[in-house]
Structures are given as C-alpha cells and as structure tokens.
N, C-alpha and C positions, 0 to 999 in steps of 0.2 A: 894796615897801620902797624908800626911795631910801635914795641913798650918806650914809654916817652924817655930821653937820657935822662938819667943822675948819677950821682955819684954817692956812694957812703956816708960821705960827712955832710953832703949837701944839704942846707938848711932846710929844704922843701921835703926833706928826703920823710917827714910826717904826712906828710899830704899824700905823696907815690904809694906811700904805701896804705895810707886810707883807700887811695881808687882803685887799689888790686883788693881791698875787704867789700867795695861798693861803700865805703863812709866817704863821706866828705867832713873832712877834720880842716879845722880852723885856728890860727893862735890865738888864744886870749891873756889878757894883761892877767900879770899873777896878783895883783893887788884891785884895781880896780871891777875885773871882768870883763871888758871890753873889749871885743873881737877884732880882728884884723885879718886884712887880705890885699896881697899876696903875702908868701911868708917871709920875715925879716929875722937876723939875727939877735934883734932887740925890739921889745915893746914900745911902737909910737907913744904911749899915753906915761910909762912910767919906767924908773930902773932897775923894778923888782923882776923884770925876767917875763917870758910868756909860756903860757901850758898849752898844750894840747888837746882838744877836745871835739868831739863827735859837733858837728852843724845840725839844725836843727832838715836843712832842707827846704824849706818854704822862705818866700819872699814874693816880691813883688817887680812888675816889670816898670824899669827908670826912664829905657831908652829902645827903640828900637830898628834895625832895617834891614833890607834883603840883601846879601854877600853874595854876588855876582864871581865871587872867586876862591879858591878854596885850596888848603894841602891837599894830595893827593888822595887821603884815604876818603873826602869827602864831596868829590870828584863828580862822584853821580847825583849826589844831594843839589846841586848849585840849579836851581837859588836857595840859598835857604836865611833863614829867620836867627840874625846874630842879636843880641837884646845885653844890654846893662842890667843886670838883677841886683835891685837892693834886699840880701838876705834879711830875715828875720831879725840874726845875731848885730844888725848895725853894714858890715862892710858892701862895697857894690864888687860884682862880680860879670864877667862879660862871659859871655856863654850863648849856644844853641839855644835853642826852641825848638821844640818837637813838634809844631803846629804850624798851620796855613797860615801866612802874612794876614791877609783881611780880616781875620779872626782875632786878630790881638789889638791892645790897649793899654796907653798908658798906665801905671795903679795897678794894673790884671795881676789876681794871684796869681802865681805857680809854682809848682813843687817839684821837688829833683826825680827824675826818674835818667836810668842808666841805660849806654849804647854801646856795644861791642862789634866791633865790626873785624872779622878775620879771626887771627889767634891775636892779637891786643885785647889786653883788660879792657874791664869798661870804663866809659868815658862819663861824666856827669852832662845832664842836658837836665832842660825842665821844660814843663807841660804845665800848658791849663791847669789851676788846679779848681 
C-alpha cells in the first residue's frame, strides 16, 4: 500500500497526519464539543469552527460483515471483518476488525490498534477489546 493521497490544504489533511503519529484525530465543535467524522470544512452542530483533537480509540461495534473484496494491499486478508464502529467521542466509523467473524457482536467493545503493511504508515483497525 502507498501513503493515502492528499493535498496540503486538504481538509482531512489533520487526520493524514494523525495516522503517520498512529493518533486517530477527530474534529470536534469548538463551542459545543461534539465530535465529528469524516472531516468537514465546517462544524455539523454549530458556526464557531471545529478543533482538532486526539480520539479517545474505544468504541463499540454498530454493524458488522465479511468483505469478500478488497484494495489491493488487502488482498490476502479477504475475507475479512468490515464493522461500523460507534466511537466513544459520539461519531460512527467504518473500519477493519482485526478478529475472526464468529467472534464478534453487536454492542462488543473495541479498541484501536494499528496495521502497517509495506513501507505505508499505519493504518487504524480495532480489536476486541
């Protein structure tokens, strides 16, 4: 896998560089708090702006199935375990599972743990926790 595109000014461009420190950085509302994902030039909840800030990493699984298909760097993994995670901070996020299908359930914690595969950074995935 190479480094995901972006560009300099690209809104996301907090996030790219959270997964090259292994943080998972999230916007949150600068007045209220409240977290948001993916990243937007502007705060869903209000027009004071969003910050940037470390995720906590824990959540819990919303949704989940086995991905019969896959980019390439993830080729050998197939099948694997794609899931909806409702983080901690509020937002849902879609993401691996680093565990066997049978093993999981709805509500099941899990906690971020990181995958590098080649010379690409790592990538966020979560696990049992």
């Amino acid at each position: 896998m190479t480094q995901a595109p972006h560009h300099p000014t690209d809104i996301g461009q907090p996030f790219w560089e959270g997964l090259a420190r292994r943080q998972l950085m999230l916007q949150f509302d600068a007045v209220s708090g409240r977290a948001q994902f993916y990243p937007r030039p502007q705060s869903l909840y209000s027009e004071a702006g969003v910050q940037w800030r470390e995720a906590s990493g824990r959540g819990t699984v919303a949704a989940f199935t086995r991905s019969r298909v896959s980019p390439p760097y993830l080729a050998d993994a197939v099948p694997y375990v794609l899931a909806l995670v409702r983080l901690e901070e509020g937002p849902r996020m879609l993401a691996r599972i680093a565990a066997p299908f049978e093993t999981l359930a709805i509500g099941q914690a899990v906690a971020l743990a990181w995958e590098a595969t080649g010379d690409a950074p790592a990538f966020p995935v979560f696990k049992p926790a």
